[in-house]
LUMBAVEX-824450 format. One record per residue (C-alpha): residue number from 1; x, y, z. Coordinates in nm, 4 decimals, padded with zeros to 6 digits. Each point is the difference from the previous one (the first is absolute). Layout:
REM LUMBAVEX-824450
    n         u         v         w
  NUM         X         Y         Z
...
//
This chain:
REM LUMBAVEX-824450
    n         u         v         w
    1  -02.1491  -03.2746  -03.8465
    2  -00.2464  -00.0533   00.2853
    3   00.2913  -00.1483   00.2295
    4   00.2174   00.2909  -00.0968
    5  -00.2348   00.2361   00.1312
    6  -00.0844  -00.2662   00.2814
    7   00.4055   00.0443   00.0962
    8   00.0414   00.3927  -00.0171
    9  -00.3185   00.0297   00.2101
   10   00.1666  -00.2516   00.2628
   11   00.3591   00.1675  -00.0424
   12  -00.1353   00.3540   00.0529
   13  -00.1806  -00.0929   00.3354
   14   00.3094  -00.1482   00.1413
   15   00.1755   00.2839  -00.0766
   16  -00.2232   00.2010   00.1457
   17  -00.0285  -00.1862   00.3074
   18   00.3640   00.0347   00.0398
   19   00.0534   00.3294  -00.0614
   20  -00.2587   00.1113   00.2437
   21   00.1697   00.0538   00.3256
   22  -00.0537  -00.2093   00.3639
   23  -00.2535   00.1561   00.2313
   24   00.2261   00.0829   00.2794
   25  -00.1197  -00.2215   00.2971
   26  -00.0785   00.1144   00.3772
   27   00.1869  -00.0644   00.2920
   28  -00.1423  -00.2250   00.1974
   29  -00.0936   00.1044   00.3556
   30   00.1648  -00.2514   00.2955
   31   00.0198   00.0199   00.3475
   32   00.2809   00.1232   00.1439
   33   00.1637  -00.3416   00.1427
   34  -00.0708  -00.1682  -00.3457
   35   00.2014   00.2936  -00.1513
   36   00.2881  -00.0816   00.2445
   37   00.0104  -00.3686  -00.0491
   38   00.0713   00.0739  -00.4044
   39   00.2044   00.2351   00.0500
   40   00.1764  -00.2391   00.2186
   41  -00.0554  -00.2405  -00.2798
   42  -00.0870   00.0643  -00.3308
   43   00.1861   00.1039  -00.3049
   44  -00.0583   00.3498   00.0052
   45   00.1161   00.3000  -00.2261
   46  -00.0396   00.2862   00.1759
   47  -00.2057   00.1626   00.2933
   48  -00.1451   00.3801   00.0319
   49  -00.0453   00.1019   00.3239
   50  -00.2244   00.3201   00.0723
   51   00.0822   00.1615   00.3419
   52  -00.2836   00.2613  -00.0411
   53  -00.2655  -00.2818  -00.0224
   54   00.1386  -00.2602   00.1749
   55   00.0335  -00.2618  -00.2946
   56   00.2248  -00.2426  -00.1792
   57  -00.0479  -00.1607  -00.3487
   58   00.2221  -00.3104  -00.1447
   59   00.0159  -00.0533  -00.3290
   60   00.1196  -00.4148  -00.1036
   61   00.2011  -00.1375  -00.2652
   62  -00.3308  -00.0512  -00.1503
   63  -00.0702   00.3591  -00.0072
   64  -00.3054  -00.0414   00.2799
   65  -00.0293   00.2357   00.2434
   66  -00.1156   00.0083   00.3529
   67  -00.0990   00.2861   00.2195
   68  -00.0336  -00.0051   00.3875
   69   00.0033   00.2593   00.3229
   70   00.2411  -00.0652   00.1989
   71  -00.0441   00.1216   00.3865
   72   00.1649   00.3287   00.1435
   73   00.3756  -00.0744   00.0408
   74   00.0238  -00.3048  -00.2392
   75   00.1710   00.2187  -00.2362
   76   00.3795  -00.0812   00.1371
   77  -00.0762  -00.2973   00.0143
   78  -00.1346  -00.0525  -00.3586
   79   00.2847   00.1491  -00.0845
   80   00.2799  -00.1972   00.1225
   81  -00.1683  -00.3468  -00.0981
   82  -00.0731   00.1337  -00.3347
   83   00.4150   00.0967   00.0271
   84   00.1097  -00.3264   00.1084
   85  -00.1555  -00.1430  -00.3456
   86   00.1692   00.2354  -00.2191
   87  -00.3658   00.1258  -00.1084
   88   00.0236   00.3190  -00.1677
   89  -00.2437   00.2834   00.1741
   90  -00.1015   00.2892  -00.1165
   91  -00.1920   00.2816   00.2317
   92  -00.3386   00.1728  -00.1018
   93   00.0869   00.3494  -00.0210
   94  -00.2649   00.2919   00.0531
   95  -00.1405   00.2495  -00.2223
   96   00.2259   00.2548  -00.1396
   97  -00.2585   00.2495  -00.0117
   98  -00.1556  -00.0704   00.3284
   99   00.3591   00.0227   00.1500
  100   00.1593   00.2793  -00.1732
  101  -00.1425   00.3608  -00.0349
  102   00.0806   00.1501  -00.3481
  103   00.2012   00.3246   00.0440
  104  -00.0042   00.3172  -00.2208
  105   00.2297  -00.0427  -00.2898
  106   00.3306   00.2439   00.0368
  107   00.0560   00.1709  -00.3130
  108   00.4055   00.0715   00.1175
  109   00.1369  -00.1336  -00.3597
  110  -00.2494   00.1783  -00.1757
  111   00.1152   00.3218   00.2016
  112   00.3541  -00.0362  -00.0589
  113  -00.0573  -00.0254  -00.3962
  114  -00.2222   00.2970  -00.0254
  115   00.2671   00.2151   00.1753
  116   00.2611  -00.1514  -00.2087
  117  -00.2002   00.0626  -00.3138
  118  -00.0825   00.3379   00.0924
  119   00.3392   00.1221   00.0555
  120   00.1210  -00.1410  -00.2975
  121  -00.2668   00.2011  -00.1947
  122   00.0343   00.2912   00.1978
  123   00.4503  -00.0377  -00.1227
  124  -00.1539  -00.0824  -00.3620
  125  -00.1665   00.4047   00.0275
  126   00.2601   00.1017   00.1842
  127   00.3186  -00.0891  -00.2190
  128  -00.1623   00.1693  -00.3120
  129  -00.0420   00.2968   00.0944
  130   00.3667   00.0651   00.1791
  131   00.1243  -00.1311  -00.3269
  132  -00.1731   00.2871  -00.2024
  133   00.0900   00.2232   00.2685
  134   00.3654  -00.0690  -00.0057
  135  -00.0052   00.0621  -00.3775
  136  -00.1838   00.3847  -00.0325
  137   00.2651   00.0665   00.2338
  138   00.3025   00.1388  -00.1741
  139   00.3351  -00.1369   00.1370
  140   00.2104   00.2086   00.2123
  141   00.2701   00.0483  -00.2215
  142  -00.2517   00.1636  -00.2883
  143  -00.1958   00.2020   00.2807
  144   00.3483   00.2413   00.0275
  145   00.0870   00.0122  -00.3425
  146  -00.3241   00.1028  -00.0935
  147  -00.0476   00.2508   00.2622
  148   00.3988   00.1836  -00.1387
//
């Protein structure tokens, strides 16, 4: 019994090792020729290049990443060689809320129903009372042969 428990105990910490997730890992800050000569180099995944800051990242096969500056004006370049590996990269995009201003919300659908709605209540009032109109009034045919 005692190595029963003994396994379970060892069994339930593996499992729990597992199931807990990775920390996610860093990228590693390079200089900016170092960056080049991998890119150059190295098996590499992908690259995200931020134009607003001025920085690249490379991710590996290994799933490491490294970060660098690159100077003003590098960015064509960066671009090309990154190109002429068939290395997929993808462009930091800004802020949607710093970018866009929200606008007032239009209400034109909501318009275009009420109107609907009310005209089809004001023809469901409407329609009634015609009909009980048109039948108080006596036909024309009994109006003269009533009036003889």
């Amino acid at each position: 019994m005692p190595h029963l428990r003994a396994r379970l105990l060892l069994i339930a910490s593996l499992a729990v090792t597992l199931a807990v997730p990775a920390p996610a890992r860093a990228a590693k800050q390079v200089s900016y020729p170092a960056l080049l000569h991998q890119i150059e180099s190295a098996p590499l995944i992908r690259a995200i290049i931020n134009r607003k800051a001025g920085h690249i990242e490379i991710k590996f096969r290994d799933l490491s990443e490294w970060e660098a500056s690159y100077p003003r004006g590098a960015q064509p370049y960066l671009q090309r060689l990154l190109h002429e590996r068939h290395i997929r990269v993808i462009f930091a995009s800004r802020h949607v809320a710093a970018r866009a201003k929200q606008r007032g919300v239009h209400h034109h659908l909501r318009y275009i129903a009420a109107g609907i709605l009310g005209a089809l209540v004001l023809a469901g009032g409407v329609f009634p009372y015609l009909r009980r109109r048109r039948a108080r009034e006596p036909a024309p045919g009994e109006e003269t042969a009533s009036a003889s």
